[in-house]
C-alpha positions in Angstrom: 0.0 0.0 0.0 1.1 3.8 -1.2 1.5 6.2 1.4 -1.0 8.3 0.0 -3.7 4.8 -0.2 -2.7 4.8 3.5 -3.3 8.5 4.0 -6.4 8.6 2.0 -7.9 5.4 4.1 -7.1 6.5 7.3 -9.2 9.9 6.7 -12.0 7.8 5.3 -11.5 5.6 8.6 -11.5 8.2 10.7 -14.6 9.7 9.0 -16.6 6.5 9.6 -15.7 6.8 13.5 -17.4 9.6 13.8 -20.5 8.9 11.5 -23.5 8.6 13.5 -24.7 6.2 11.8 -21.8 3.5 12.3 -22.5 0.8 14.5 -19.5 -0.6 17.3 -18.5 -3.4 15.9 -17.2 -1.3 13.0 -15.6 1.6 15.1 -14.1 -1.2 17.1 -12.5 -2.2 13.7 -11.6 0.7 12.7 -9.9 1.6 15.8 -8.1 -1.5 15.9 -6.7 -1.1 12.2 -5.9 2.9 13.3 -3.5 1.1 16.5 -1.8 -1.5 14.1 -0.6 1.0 11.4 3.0 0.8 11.0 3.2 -2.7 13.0 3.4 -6.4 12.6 0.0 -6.5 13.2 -1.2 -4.2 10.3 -2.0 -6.7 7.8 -4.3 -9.1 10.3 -6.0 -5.6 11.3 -6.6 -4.4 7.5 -8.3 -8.5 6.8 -10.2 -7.4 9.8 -11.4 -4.3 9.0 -12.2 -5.3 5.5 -14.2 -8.1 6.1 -16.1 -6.2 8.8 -17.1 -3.5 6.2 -18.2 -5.5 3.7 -20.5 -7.3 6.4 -21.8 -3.3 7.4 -22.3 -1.8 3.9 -26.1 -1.6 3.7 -27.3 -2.6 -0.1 -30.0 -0.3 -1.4 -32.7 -2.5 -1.9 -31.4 -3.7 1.7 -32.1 0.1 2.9 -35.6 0.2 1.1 -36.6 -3.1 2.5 -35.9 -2.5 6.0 -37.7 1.2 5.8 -40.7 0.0 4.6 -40.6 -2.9 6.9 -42.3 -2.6 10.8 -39.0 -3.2 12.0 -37.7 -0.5 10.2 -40.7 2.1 11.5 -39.4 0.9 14.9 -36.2 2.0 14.4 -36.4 5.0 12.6 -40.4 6.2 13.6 -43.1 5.9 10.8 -42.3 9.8 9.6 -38.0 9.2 9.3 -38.2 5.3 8.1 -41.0 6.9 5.1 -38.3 9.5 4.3 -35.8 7.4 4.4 -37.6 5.0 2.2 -38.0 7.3 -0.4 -35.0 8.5 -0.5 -33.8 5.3 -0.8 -35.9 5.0 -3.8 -34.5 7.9 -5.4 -31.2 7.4 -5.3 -31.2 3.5 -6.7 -32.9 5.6 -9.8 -29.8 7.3 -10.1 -27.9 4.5 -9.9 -26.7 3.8 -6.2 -25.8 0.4 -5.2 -25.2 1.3 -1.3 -26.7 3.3 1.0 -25.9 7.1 1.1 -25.5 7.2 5.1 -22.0 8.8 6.2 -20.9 5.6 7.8 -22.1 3.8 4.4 -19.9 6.5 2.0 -17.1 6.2 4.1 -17.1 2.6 4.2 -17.5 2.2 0.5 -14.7 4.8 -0.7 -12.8 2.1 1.9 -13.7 -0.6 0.2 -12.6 0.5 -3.2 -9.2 0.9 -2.2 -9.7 -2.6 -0.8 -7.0 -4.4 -3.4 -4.1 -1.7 -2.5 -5.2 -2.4 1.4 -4.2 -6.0 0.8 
């Protein structure tokens, strides 16, 4: 990995810590990979990270699902998990495969550097 691919993920790492939207398991992850930067252990801690990511990214028609779903009214309230929904909708239209969340942007742009991480 480049020293700017480092640079570049560790922003984008640091940017999906402080997401609201990103659950522990994934700052936990993230914080782990942060510590093992520059040591022996920084290869097991990028695996871990990765794979942790790819289980967190939230698919669109995931997203739209789980809004429209009673669990998803739950979670969000009826008003938020409707707006949510829709604007779900509208952005698969335009072509997104993830949600648009800031722990879900963060995350992807990490993932796309996934091959230099490894």
């Amino acid at each position: 990995m480049t020293d700017e691919t480092k640079r570049y993920v560790e922003g984008k790492v640091k940017e999906l810590m402080a997401a609201p939207s990103c659950c522990k398991e994934a700052k936990a992850a993230a914080q782990a990979w942060l510590d093992a930067l520059g040591t022996a252990n920084e290869t097991e801690a990028t695996k871990a990270l990765i794979a942790e990511l790819e289980e967190d990214i939230m698919p669109i028609d995931r997203l739209i699902a789980f809004t429209a779903s009673e669990a998803g009214k739950k979670v969000f309230g009826e008003k938020m998990a409707k707006d949510i929904n829709a604007h779900g909708i509208e952005i698969k239209s335009k072509g997104a495969k993830y949600c648009d969340c800031p722990a879900c942007t963060a995350v992807q742009a990490i993932l796309e550097k996934k091959e230099e991480l490894l």
